[in-house]
Z-matrix of the N, CA and C atoms (Angstrom, degrees):
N
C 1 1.460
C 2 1.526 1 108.85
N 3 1.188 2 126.94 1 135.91
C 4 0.964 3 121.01 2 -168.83
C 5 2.050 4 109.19 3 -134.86
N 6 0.927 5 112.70 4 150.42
C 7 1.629 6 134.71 5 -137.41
C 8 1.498 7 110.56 6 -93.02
N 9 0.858 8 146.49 7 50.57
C 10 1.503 9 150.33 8 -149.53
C 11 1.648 10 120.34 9 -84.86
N 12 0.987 11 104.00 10 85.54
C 13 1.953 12 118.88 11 -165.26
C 14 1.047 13 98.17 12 -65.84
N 15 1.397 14 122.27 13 66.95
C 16 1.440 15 113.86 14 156.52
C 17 1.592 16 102.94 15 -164.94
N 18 1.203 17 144.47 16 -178.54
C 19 1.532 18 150.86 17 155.00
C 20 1.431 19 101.73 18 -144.96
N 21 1.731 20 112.49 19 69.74
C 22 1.284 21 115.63 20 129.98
C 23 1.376 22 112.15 21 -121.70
N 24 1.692 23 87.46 22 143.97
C 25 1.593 24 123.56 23 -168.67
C 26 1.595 25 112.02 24 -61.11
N 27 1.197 26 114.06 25 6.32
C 28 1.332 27 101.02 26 -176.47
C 29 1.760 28 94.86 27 -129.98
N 30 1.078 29 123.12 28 -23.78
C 31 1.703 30 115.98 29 161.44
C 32 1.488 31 101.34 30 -70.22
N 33 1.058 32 130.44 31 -52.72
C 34 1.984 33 111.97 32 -179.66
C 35 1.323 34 115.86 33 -62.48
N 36 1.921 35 113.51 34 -35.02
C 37 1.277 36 92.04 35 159.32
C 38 1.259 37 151.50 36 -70.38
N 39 1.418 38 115.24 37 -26.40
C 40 1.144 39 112.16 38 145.71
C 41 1.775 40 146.37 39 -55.89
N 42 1.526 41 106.24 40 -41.75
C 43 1.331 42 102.59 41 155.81
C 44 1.531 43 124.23 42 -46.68
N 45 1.199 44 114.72 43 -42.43
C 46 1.388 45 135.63 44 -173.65
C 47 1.732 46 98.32 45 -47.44
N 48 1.268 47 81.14 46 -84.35
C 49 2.008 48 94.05 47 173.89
C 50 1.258 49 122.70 48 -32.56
N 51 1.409 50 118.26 49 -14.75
C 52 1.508 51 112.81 50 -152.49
C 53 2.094 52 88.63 51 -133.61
N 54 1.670 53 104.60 52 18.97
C 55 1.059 54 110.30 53 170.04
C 56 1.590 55 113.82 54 54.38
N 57 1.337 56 120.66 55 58.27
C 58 1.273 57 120.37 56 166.21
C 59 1.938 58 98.43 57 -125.91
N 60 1.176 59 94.09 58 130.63
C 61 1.943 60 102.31 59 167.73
C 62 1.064 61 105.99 60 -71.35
N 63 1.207 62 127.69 61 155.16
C 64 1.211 63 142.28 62 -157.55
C 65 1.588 64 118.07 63 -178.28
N 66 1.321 65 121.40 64 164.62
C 67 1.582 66 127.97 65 -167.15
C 68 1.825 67 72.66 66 -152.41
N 69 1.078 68 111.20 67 161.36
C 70 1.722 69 141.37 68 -166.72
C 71 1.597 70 93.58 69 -137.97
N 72 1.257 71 131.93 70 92.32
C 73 1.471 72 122.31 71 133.96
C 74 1.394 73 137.87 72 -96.02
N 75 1.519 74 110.64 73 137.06
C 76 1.478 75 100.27 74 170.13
C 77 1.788 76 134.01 75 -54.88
N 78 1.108 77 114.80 76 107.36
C 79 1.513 78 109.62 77 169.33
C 80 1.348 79 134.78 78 -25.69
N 81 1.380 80 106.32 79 -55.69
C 82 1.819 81 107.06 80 170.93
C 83 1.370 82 97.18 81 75.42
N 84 1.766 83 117.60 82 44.24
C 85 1.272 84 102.83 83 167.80
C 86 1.923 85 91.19 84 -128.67
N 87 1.727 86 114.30 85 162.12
C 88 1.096 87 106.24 86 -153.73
C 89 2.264 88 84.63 87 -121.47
N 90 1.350 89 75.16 88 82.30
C 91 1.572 90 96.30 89 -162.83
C 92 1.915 91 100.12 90 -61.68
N 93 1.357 92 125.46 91 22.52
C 94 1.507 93 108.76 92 170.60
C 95 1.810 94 79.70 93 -115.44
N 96 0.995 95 134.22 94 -58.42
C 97 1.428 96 112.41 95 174.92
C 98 1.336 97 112.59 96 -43.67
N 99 1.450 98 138.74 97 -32.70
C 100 1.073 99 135.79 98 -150.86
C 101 1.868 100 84.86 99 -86.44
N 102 0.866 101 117.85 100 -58.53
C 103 1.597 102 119.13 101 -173.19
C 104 1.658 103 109.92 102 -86.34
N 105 0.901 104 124.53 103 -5.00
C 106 2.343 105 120.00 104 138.36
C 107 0.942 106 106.70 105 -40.49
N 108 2.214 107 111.30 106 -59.52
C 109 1.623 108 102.32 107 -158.65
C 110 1.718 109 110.22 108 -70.49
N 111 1.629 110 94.46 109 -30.18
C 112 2.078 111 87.81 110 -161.54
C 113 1.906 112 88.71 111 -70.50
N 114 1.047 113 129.49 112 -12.81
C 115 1.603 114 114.22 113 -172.36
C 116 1.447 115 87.75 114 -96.21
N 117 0.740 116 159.02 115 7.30
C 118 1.544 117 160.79 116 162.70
C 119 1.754 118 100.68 117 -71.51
N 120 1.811 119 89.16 118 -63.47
C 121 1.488 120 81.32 119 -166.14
C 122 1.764 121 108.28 120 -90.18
N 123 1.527 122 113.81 121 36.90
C 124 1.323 123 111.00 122 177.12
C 125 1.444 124 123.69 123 78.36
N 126 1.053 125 118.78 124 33.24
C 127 1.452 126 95.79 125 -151.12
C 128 2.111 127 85.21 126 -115.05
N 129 0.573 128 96.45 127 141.16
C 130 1.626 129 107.37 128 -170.14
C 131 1.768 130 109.68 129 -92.69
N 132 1.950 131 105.29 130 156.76
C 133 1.396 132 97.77 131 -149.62
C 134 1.580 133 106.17 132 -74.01
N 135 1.228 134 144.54 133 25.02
C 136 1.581 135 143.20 134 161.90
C 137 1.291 136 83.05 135 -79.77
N 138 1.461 137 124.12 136 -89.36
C 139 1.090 138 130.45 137 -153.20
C 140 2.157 139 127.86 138 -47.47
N 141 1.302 140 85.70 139 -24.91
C 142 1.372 141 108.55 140 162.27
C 143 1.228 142 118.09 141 -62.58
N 144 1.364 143 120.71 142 -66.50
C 145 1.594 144 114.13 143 -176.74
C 146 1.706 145 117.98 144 -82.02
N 147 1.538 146 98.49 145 11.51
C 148 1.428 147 92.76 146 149.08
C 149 1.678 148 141.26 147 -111.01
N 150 1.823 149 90.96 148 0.31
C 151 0.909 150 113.71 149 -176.73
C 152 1.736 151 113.86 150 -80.87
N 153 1.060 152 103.21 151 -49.06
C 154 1.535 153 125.13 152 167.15
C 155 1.677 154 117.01 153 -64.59
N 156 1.262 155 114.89 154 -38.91
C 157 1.558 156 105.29 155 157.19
C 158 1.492 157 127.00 156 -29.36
N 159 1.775 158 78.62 157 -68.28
C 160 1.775 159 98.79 158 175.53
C 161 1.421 160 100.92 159 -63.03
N 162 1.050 161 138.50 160 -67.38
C 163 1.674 162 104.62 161 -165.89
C 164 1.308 163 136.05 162 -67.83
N 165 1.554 164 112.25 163 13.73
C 166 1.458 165 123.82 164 170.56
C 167 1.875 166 96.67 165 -93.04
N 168 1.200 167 113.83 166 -54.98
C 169 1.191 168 135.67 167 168.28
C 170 1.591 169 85.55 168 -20.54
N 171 1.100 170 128.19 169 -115.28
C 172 1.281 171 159.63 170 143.50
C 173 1.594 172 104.46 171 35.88
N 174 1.230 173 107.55 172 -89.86
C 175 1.559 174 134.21 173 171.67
C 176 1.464 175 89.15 174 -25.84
N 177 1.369 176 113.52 175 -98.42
C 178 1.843 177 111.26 176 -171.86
C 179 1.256 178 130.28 177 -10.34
N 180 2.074 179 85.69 178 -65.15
C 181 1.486 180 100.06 179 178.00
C 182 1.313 181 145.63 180 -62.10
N 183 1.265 182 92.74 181 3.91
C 184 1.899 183 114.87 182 175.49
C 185 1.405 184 105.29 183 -106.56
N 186 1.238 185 135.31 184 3.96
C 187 1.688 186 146.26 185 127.63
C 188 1.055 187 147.47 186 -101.14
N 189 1.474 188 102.22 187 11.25
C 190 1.641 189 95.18 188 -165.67
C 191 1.785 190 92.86 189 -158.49
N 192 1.738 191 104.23 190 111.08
C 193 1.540 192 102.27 191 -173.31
C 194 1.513 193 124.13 192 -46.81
N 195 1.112 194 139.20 193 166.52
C 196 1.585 195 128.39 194 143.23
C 197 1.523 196 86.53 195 118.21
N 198 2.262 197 104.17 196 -159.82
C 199 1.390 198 97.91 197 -164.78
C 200 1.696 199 83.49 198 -107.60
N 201 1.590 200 111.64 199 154.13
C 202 1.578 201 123.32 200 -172.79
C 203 1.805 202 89.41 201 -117.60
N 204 1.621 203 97.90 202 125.48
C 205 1.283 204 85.79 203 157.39
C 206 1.703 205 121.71 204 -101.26
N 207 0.824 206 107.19 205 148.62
C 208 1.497 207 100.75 206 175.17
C 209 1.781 208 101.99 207 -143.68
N 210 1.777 209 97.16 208 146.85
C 211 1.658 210 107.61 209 -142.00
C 212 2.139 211 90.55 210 -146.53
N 213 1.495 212 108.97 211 137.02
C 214 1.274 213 88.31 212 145.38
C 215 1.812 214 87.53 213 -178.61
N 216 1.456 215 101.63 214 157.46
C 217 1.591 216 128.00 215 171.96
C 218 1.014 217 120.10 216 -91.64
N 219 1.481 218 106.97 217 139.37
C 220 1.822 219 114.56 218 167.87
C 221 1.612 220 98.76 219 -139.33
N 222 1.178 221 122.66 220 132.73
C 223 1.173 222 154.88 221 120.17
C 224 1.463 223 112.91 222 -10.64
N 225 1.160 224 119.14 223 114.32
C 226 1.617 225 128.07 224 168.04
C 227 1.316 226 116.47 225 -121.96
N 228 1.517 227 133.01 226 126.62
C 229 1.564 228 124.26 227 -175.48
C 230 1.334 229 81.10 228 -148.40
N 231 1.643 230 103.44 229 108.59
C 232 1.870 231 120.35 230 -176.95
C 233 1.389 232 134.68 231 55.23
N 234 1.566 233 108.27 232 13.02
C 235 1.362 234 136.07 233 169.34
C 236 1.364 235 83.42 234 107.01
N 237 1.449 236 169.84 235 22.98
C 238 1.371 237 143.26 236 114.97
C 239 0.917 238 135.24 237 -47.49
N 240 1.477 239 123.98 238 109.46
C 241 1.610 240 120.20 239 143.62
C 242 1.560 241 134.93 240 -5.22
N 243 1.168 242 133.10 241 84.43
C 244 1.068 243 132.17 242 177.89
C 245 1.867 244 120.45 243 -77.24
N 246 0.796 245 153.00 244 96.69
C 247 1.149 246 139.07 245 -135.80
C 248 1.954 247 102.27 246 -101.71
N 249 0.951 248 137.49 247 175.06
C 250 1.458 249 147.10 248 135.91
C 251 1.714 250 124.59 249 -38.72
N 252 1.214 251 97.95 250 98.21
C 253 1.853 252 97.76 251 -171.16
C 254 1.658 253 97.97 252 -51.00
N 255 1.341 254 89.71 253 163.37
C 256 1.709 255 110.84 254 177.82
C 257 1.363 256 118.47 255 -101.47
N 258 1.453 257 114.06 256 -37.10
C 259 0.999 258 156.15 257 174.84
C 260 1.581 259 152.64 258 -97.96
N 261 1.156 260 153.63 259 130.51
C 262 1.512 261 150.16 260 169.81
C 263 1.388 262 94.13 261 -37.71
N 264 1.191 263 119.43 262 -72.73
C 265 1.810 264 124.17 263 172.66
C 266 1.002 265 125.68 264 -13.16
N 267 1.595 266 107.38 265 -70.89
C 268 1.464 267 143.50 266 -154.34
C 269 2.144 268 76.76 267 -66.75
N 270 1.406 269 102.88 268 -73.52
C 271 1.407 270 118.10 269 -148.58
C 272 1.887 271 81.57 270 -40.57
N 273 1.362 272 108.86 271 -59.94
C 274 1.700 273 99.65 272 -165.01
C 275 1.535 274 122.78 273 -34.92
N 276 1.218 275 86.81 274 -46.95
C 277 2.083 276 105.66 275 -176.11
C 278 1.548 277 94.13 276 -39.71
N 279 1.691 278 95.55 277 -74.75
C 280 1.515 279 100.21 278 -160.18
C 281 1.775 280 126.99 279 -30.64
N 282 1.873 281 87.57 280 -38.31
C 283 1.438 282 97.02 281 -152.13
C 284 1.806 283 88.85 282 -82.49
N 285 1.157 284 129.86 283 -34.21
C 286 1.737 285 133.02 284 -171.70
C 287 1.857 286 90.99 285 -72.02
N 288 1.410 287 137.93 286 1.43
C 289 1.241 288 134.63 287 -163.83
C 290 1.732 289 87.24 288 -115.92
N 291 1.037 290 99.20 289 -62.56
C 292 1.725 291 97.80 290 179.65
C 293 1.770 292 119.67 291 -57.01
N 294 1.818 293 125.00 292 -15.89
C 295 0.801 294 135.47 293 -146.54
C 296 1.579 295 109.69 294 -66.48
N 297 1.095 296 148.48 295 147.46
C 298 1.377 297 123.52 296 174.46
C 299 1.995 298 130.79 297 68.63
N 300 1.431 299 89.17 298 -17.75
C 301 1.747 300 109.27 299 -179.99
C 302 1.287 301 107.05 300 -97.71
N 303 1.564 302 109.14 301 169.89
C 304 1.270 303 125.63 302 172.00
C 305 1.361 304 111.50 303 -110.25
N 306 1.084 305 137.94 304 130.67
C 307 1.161 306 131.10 305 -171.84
C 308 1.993 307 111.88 306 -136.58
N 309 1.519 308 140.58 307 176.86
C 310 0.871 309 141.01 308 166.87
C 311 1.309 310 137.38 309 -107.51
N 312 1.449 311 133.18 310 135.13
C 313 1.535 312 108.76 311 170.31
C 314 1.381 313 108.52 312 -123.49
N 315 1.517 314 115.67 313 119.39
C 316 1.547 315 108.00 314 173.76
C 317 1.717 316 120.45 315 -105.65
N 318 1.186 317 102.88 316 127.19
C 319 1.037 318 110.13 317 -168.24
C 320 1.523 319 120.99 318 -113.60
N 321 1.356 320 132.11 319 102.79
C 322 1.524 321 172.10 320 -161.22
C 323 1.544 322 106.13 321 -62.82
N 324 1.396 323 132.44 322 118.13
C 325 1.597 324 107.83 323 138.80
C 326 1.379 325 98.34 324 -139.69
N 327 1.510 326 109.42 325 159.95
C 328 1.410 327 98.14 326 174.88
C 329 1.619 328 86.30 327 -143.40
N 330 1.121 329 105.00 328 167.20
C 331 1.384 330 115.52 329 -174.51
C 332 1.706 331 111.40 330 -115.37
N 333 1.652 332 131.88 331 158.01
C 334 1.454 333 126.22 332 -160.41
C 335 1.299 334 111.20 333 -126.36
N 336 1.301 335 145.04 334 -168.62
C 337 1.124 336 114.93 335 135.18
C 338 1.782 337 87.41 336 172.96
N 339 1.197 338 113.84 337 129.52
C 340 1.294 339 144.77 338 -156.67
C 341 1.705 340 100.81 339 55.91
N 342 0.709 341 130.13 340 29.61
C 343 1.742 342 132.38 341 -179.80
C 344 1.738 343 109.15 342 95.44
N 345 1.145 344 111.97 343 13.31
C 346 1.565 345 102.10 344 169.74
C 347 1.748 346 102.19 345 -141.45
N 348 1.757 347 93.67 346 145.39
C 349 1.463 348 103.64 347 162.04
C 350 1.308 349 142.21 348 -34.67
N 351 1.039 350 134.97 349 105.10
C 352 1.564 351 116.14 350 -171.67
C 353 1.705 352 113.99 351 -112.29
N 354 1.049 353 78.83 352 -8.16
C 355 2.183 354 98.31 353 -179.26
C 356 1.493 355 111.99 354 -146.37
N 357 1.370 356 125.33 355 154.59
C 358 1.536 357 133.32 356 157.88
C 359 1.740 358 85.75 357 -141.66
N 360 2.167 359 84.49 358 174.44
C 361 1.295 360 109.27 359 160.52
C 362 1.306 361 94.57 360 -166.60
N 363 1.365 362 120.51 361 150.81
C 364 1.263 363 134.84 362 176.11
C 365 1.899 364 111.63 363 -136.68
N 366 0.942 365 114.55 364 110.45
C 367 1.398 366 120.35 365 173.02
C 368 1.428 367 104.25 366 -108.04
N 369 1.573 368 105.04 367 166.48
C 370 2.126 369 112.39 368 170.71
C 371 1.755 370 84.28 369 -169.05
N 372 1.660 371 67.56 370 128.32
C 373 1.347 372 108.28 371 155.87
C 374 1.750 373 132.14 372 -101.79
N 375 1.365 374 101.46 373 127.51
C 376 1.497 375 101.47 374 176.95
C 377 1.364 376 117.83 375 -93.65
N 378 1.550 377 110.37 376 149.49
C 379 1.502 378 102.46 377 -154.09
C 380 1.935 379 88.77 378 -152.70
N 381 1.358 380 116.21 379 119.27
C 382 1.481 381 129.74 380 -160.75
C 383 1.516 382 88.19 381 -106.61
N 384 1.503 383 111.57 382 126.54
C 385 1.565 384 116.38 383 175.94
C 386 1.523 385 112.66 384 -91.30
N 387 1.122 386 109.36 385 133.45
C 388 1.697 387 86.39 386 168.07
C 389 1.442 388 135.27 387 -106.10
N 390 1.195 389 123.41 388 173.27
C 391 1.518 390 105.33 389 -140.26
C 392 1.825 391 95.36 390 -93.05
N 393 1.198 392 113.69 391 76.70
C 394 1.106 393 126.59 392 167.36
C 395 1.623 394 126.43 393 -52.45
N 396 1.325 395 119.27 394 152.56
C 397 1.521 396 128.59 395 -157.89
C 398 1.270 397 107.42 396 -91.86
N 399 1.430 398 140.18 397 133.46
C 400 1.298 399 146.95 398 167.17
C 401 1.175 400 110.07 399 -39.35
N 402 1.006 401 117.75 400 -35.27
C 403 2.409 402 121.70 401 177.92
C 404 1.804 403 85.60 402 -66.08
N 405 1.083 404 109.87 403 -59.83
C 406 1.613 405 113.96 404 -160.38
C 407 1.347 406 92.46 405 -41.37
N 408 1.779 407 112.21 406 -63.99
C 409 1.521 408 121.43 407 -143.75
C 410 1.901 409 97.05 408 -63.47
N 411 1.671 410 101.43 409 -37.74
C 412 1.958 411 89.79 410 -172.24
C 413 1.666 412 96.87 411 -78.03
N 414 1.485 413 135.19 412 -6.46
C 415 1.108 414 98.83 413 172.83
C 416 2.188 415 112.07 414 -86.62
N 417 1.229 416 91.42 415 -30.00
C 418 1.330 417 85.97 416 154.58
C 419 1.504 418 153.21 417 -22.95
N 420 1.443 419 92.17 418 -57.72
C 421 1.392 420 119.96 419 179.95
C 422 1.276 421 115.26 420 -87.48
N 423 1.142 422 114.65 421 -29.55
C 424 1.826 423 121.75 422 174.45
C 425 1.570 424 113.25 423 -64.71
N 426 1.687 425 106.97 424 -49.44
C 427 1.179 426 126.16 425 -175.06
C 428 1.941 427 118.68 426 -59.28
N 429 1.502 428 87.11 427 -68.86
C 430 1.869 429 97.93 428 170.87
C 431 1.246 430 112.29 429 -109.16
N 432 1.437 431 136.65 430 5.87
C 433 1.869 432 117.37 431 -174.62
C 434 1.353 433 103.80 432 -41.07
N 435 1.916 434 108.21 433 -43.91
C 436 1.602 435 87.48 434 -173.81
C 437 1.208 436 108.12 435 -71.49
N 438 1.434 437 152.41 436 -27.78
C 439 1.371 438 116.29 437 -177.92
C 440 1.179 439 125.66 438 -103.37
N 441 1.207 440 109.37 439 28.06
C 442 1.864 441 103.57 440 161.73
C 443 1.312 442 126.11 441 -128.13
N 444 1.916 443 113.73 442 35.14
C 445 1.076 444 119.75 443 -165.62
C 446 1.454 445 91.39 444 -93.21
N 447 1.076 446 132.35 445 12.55
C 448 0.868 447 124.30 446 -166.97
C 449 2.052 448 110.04 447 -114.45
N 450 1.348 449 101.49 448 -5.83
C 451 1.410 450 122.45 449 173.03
C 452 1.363 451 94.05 450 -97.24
N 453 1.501 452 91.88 451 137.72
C 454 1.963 453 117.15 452 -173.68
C 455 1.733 454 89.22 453 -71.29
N 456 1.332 455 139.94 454 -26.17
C 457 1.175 456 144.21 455 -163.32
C 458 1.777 457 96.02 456 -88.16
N 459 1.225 458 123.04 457 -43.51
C 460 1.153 459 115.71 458 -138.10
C 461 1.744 460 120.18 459 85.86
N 462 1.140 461 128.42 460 25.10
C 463 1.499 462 118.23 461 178.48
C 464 1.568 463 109.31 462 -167.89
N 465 1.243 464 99.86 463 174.85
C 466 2.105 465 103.07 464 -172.63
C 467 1.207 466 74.30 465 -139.09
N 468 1.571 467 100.68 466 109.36
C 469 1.660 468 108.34 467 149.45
C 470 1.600 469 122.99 468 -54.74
N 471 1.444 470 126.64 469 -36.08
C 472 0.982 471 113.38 470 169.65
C 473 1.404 472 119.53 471 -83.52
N 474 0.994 473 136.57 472 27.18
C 475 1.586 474 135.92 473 172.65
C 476 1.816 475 94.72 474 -133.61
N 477 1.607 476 109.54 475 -168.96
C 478 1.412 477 126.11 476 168.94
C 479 1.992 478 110.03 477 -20.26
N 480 1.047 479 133.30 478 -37.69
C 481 0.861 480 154.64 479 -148.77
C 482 1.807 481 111.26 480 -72.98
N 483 1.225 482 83.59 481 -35.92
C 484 1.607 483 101.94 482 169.40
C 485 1.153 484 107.90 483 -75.07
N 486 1.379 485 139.50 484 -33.76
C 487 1.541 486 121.57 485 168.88
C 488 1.602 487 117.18 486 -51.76
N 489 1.533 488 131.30 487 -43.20
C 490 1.355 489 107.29 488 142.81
C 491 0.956 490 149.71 489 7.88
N 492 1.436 491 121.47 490 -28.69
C 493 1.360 492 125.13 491 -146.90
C 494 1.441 493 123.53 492 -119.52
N 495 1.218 494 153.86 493 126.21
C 496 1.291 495 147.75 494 173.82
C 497 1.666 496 112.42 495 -81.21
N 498 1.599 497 94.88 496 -54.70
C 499 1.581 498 107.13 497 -177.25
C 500 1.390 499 97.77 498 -155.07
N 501 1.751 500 99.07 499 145.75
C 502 1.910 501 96.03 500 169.10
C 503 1.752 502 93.40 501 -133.74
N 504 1.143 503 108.60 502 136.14
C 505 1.536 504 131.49 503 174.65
C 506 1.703 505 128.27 504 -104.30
N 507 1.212 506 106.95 505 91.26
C 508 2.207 507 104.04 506 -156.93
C 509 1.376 508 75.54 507 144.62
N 510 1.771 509 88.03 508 172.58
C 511 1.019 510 109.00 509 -172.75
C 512 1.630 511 112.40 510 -98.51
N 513 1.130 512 102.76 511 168.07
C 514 1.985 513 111.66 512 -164.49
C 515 1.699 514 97.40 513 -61.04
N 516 1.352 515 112.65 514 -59.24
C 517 1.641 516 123.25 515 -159.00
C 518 1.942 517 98.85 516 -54.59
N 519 1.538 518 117.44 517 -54.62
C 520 1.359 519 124.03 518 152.75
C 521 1.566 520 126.86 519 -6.34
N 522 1.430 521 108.78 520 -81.54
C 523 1.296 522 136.61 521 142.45
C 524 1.529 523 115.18 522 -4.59
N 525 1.500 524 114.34 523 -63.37
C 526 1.752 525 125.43 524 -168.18
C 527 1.431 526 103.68 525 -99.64
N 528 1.601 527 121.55 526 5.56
C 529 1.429 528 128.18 527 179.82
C 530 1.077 529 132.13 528 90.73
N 531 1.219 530 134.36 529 32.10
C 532 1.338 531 150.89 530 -178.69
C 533 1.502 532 124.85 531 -157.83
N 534 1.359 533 127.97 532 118.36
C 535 1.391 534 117.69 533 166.56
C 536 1.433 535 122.95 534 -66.07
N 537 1.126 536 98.23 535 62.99
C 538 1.524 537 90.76 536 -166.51
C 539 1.672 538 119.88 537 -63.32
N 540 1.162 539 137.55 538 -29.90
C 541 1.222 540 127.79 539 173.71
C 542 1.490 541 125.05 540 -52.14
N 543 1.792 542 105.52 541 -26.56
C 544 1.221 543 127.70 542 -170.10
C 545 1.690 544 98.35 543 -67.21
N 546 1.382 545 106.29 544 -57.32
C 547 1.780 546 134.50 545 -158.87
C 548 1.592 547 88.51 546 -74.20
N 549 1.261 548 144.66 547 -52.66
C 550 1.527 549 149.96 548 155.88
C 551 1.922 550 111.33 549 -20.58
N 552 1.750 551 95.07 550 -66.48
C 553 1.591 552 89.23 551 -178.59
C 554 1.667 553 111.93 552 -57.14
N 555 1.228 554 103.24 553 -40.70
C 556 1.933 555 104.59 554 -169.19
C 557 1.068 556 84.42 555 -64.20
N 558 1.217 557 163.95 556 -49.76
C 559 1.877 558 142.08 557 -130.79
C 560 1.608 559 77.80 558 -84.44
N 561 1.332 560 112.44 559 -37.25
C 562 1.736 561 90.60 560 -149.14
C 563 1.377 562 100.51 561 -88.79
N 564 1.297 563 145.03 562 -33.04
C 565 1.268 564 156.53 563 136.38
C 566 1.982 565 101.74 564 -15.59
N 567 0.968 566 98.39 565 -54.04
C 568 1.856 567 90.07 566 -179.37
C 569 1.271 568 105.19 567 -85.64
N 570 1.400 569 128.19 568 -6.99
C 571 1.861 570 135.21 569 166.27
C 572 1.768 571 86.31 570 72.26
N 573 1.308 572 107.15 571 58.86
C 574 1.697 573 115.50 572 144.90
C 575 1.303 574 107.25 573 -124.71
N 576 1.582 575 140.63 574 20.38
C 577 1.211 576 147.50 575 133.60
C 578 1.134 577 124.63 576 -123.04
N 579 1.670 578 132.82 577 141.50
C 580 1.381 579 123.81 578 -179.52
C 581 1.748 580 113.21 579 -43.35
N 582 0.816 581 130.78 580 -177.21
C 583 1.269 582 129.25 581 -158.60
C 584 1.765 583 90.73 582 -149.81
């Protein structure tokens, strides 16, 4: 069984799908302080969402036996931080900022186990917006704002979200926040998946 420091619904679902057991705990880390300090100390958005993996990673794994994965994405558009809208507002900005651009998402997991790292992976995907129409964007926003406020992008590639899109470069699982092919070989390599 394996330990997954996080409760988003779309990293268990995917593990799920891809036949790994799993338990979902919350991290209990207060990840906008956690990402003040790494932009404090410079640390840019690759390096961020691997940094923050590991300290969910981490956190768990100093309570909870076995291997913890801990996973998370950031958004890069010209080496900025793009953050998670707060807002209907917020979400609009983002998406009229991304409009027409290419932008990145790298996506982090590293795995824990008695309270220290023993694995990462970091993949990014490039993802070209296209310069979509203000009718488009409010029917957009009317339709799903509520459900993709919860994407650092503003969008679910696998749903509506993909109309967004001109071209995406990386792999799909990347994309939805997880390397998962990466996190797949280690389970089976540590013989917590058939091999």
């Amino acid at each position: 069984m394996i330990v997954l420091a996080s409760t988003s619904s779309a990293r268990q679902s995917m593990l799920r799908a891809a036949g790994v057991e799993l338990t979902a705990v919350a991290p209990g880390v207060d990840e906008a302080l956690a990402k003040h300090a790494l932009v404090q100390d410079g640390v840019g958005p690759r390096d961020m969402a691997d940094a923050l993996a590991e300290l969910k990673a981490v956190r768990v794994s100093r309570r909870t036996p076995g291997l913890v994965l801990g996973a998370d994405q950031t958004l890069d558009l010209d080496g900025r931080l793009v953050d998670k809208a707060e807002s209907h507002a917020d979400l609009r900005r983002t998406l009229l900022d991304l409009r027409g651009r290419r932008h990145s998402l790298h996506s982090a997991a590293v795995i824990a186990e008695n309270g220290l790292p023993v694995w990462r992976a970091v993949r990014t995907a490039r993802l070209q917006v296209r310069a979509f129409s203000d009718t488009w964007l409010d029917w957009y926003l009317e339709r799903h704002g509520g459900d993709v406020m919860s994407s650092v992008g503003g969008y679910h590639l696998e749903a509506a979200g993909s109309q967004l899109f001109e071209q995406v470069d990386g792999d799909y699982f990347t994309v939805l926040g997880l390397p998962l092919l990466d996190v797949l070989a280690f389970f089976r390599d540590r013989g917590e998946l058939m091999a």
